[in-house]
C-alpha positions as CSV (number, residue, x, y, z in Angstrom):
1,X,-18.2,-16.3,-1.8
2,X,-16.9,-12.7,-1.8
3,X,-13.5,-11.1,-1.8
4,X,-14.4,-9.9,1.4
5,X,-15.2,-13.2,3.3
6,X,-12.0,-14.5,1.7
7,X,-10.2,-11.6,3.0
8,X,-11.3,-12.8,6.5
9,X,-10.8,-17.0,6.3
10,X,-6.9,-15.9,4.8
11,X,-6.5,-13.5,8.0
12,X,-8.2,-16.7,10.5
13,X,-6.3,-19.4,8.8
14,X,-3.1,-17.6,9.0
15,X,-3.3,-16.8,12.7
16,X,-4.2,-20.0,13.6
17,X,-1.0,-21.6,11.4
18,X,1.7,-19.4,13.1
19,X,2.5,-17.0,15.2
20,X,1.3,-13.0,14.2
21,X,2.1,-10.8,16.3
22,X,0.2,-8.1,14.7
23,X,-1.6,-6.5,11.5
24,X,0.3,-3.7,10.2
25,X,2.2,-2.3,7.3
26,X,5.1,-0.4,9.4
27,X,8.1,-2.4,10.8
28,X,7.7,-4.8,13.5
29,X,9.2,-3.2,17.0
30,X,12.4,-4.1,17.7
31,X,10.8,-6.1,21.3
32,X,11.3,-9.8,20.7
33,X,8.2,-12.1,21.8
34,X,9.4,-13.8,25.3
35,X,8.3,-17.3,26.6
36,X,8.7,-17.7,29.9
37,X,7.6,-19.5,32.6
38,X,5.4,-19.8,36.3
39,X,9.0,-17.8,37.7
40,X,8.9,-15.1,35.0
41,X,12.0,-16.8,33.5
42,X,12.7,-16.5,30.1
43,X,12.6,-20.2,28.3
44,X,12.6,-19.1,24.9
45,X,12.5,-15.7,22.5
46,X,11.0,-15.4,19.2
47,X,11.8,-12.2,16.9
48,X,8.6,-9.8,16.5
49,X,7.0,-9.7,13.4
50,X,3.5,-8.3,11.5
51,X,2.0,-9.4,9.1
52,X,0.1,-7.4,5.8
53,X,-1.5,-7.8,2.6
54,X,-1.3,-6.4,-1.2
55,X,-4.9,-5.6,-2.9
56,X,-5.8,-8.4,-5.4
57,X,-4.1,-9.2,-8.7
58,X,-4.9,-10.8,-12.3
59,X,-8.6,-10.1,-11.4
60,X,-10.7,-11.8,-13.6
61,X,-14.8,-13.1,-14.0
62,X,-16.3,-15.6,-16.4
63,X,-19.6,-17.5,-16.7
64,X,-19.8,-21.1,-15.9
65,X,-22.9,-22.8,-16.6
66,X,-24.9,-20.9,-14.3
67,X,-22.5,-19.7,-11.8
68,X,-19.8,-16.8,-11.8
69,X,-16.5,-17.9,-11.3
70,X,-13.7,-15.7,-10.1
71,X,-10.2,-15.7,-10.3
72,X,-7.9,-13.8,-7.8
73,X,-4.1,-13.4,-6.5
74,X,-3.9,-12.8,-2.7
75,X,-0.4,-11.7,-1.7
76,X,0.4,-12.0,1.9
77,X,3.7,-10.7,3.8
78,X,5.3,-11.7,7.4
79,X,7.8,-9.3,8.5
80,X,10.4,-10.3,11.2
81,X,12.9,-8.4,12.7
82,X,16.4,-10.0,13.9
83,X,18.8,-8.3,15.8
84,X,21.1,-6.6,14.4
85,X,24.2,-7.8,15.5
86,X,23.3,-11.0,14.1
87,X,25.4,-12.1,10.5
88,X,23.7,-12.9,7.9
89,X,24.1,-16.9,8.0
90,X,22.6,-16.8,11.8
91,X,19.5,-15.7,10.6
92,X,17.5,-18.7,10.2
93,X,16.7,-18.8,6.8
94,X,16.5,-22.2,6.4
95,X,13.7,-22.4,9.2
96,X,11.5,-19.3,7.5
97,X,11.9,-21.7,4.4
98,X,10.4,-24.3,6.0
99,X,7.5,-22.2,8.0
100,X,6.6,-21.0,4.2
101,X,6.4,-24.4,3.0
102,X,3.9,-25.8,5.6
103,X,1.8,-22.6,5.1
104,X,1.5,-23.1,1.6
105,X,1.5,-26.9,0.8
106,X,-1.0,-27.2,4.0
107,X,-3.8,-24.3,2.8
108,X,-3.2,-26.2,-0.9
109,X,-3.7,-29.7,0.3
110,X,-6.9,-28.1,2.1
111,X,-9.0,-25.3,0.2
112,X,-11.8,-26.1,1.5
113,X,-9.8,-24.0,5.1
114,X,-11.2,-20.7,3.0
115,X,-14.7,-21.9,2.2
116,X,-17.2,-24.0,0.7
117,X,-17.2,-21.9,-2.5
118,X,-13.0,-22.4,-3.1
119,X,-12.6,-24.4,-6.6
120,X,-8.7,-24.5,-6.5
121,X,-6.0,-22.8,-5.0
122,X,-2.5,-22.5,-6.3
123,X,1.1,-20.5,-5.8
124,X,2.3,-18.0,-8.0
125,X,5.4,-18.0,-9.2
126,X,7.8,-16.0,-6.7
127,X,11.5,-15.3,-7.9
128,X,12.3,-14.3,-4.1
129,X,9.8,-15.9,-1.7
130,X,12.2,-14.4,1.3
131,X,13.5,-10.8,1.1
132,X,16.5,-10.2,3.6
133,X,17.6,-6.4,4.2
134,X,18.8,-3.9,6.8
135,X,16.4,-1.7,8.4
136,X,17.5,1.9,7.7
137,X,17.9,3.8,10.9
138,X,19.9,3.8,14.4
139,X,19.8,0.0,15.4
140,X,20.4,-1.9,11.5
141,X,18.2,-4.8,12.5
142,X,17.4,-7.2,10.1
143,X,14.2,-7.7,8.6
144,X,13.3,-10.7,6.7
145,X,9.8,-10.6,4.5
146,X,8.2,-14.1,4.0
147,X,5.6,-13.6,0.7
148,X,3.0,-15.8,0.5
149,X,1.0,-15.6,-2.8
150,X,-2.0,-17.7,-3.6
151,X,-4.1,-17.6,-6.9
152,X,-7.8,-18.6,-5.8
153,X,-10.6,-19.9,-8.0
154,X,-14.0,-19.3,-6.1
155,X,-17.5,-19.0,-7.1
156,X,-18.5,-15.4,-6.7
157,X,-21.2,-14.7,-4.1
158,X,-21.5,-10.9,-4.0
159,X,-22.9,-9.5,-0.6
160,X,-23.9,-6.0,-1.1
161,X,-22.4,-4.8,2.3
162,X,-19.7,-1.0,2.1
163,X,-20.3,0.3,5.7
164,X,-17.4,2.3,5.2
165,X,-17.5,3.5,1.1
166,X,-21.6,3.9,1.1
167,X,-24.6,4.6,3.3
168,X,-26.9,1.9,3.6
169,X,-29.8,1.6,0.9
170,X,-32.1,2.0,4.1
171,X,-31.1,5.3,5.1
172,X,-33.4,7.4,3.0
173,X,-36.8,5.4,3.1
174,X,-39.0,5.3,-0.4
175,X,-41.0,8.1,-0.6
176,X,-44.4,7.8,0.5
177,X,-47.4,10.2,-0.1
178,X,-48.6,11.0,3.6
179,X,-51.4,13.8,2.9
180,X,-53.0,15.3,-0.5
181,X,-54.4,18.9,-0.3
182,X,-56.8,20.4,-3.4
183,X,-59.4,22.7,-3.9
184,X,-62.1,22.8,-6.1
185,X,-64.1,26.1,-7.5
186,X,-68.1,25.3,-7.6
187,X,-68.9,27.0,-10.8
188,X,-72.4,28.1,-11.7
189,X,-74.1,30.8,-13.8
190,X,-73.1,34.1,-13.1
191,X,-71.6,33.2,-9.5
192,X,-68.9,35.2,-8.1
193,X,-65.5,33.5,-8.1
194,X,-63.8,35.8,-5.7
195,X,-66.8,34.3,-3.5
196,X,-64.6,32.4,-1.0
197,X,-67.4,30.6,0.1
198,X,-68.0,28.6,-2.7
199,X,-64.6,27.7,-2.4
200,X,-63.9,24.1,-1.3
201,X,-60.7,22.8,0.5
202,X,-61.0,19.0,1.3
203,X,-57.9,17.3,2.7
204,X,-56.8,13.5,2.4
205,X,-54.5,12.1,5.2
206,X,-53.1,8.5,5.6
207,X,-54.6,6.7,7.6
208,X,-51.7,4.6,10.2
């Protein structure tokens, strides 16, 4: 299995486990998710989040038997933003606590949600699996970053595939000869060499 496809069962799983409202690095917007109904009335109002991802940690490869095993640290963030005239105990902590325990204790129970090729997943040890600050700026909202961090054991299936770091090998064809030109000089006793017409040109083309 590569890093890559792992990338992408992570990214499905996670979307299908809990609500995301996007992909992205910078701050949620400060527009809460609505629930409403057939009347446009609101029933219920969730507060926005994204979600992103570190680059692997505590890479390592070793040889088992005949296949290469791999060992990886996926980290995994969920943003949300609170209002800001919330206080700190109505923030539902408690409930983002929970949320992080089903994500975690249900891909564990399951590895097999990432892949065939998944040997064992576990969870790093996290001193603060929730991170609670102000956001710096006008409004003060609260943002609250779940971490999610698994450590995967997979069997390493590398599919040669960079669209966007190399060209693909198919781009510049192996060379192949297409025509051969030579001449040859028809020496004989006392002939004249600057005698063009003993000069001959024969010319080999491919054949398609």
């Amino acid at each position: 299995m590569s890093i890559l496809a792992i990338r992408n069962s992570i990214r499905n799983w996670l979307g299908a486990s809990t609500r995301i409202d996007e992909w992205d690095l910078d701050t949620p917007s400060n527009r809460a998710k609505l629930l409403v109904d057939e009347d446009d009335q609101i029933i219920a109002q969730y507060p926005a989040n994204c979600a992103f991802y570190d680059a692997i940690a505590d890479l390592s490869y070793q040889r088992q038997d005949s296949q290469i095993v791999v060992t990886a640290t996926f980290r995994y963030y969920i943003n949300y933003r609170f209002d800001f005239d919330l206080s700190f105990y109505q923030i539902p902590i408690a409930e983002l606590e929970n949320l992080q325990q089903y994500l975690l204790t249900s891909l564990i129970s399951n590895k097999n949600l990432l892949g065939q090729f998944i040997k064992d997943i576990s969870v790093t040890g996290e001193e603060y699996p929730l991170l609670t600050r102000r956001i710096e700026g006008e409004d003060q909202d609260w943002l609250v970053t779940m971490i999610l961090p698994f450590t995967i054991i997979f069997n390493s299936l590398a599919v040669d595939e960079f669209p966007n770091i190399n060209p693909p090998k198919d781009v510049l064809p192996d060379w192949q000869l297409r025509s051969l030109s030579f001449k040859i000089y028809k020496d004989e006793i006392g002939a004249n060499r600057s005698d063009l017409d003993r000069v001959i040109t024969k010319d080999y083309e491919e054949v398609e």
